[in-house]
C-alpha positions in Angstrom: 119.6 130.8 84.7 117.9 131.0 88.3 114.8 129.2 86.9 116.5 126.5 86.0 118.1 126.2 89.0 115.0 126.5 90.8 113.4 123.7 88.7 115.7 121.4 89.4 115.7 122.0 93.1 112.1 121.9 93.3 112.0 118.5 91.5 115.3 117.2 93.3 112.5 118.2 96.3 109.8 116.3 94.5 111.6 113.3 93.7 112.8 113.1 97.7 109.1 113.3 98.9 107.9 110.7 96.4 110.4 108.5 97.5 109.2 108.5 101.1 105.6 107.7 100.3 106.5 103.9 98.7 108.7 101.4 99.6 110.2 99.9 96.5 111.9 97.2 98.0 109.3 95.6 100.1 106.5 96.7 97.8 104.3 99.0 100.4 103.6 102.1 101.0 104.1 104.9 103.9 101.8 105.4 106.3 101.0 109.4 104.9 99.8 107.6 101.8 96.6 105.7 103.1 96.1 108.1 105.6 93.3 109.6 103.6 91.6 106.1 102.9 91.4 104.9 106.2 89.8 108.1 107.2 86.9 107.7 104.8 86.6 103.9 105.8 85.9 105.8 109.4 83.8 108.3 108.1 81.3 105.6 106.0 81.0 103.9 109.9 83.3 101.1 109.5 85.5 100.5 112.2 89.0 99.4 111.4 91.7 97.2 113.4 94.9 97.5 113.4 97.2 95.0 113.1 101.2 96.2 113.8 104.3 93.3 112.7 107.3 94.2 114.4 110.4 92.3 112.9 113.4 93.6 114.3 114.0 90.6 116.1 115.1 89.2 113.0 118.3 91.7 112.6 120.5 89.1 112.9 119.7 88.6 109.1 120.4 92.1 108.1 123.8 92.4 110.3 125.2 88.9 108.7 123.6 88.9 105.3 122.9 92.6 104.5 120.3 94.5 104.2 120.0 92.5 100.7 118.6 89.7 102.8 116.9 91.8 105.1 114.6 93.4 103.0 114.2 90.2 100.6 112.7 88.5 104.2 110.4 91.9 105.3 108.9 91.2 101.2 108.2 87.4 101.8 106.8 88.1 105.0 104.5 90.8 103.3 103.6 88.1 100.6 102.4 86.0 103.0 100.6 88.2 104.7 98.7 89.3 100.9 98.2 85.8 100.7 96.6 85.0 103.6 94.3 87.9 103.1 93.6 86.8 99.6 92.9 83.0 100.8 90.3 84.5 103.4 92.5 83.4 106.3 92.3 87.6 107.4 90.6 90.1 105.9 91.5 92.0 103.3 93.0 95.1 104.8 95.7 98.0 103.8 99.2 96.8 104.0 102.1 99.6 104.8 105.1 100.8 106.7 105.4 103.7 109.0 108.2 104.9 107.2 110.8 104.1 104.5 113.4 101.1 105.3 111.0 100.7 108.7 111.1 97.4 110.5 107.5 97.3 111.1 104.4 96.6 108.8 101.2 97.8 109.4 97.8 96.3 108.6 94.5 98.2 108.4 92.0 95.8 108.3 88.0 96.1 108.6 86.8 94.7 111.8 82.7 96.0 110.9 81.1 97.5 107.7 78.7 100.3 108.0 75.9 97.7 107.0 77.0 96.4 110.4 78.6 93.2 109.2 81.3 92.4 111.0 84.2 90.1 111.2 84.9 88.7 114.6 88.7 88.8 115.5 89.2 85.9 117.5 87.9 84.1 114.5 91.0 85.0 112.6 93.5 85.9 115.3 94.8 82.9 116.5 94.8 80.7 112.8 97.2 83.8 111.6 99.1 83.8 114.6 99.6 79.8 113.8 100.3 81.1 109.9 102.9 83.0 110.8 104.8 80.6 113.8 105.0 78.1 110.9 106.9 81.5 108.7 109.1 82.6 111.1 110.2 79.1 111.3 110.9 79.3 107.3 
């Protein structure tokens, strides 16, 4: 009977770790996940930016709606981030969290290619920054 108990403890184990690597709720996942892909985007000569959302100031929601309403905002706020990227407003980077239930979302996006191509910032910088006034009023 010992390797069955062992079994189940080592999936128990498995089924823990996999569930700090993907956020079901907003949709995203850890930080240790792309780890490995933003590291070859280095490598190929690309340089990468790094764009860090930080929406605890909107815990108000969580404390008098629940977490419910909470995490339901952190998703919309993450679809609109997708769709801006999609509509060419930002590039099209890697979205994710530092960490499971995290407050912040973290965007990996290509600033130059290795064909040296690059994508100016302050092209893009202040038009999201206007995107995203006109969502936190939402």
């Amino acid at each position: 009977m010992p390797e069955l108990d062992d079994s189940a403890n080592l999936r128990a184990e498995w089924l823990q770790y996999r569930a700090r690597l993907f956020d079901r709720e907003i949709g995203l996942p850890t930080l240790p996940t792309i780890v490995d892909d933003v590291k070859r985007q280095l490598e190929d000569g690309g340089s990468i930016g790094l764009l860090t959302f930080i929406l605890n100031a909107e815990r108000q929601v969580e404390e008098i709606w629940g977490w419910q309403a909470y995490d339901k905002l952190i998703g919309e706020f993450v679809k609109s981030l997708r769709t801006l990227a999609e509509g060419g407003l930002i590039p099209q980077g890697t979205f994710c969290l530092p960490a499971i239930r995290s407050d912040e979302v973290l965007c990996f996006l290509p600033v130059a290619n290795r064909d040296g191509a690059q994508t100016p910032p302050d092209e893009w910088l202040s038009a999201l920054a206007a995107e995203l006034d006109d969502f936190v009023r939402w």
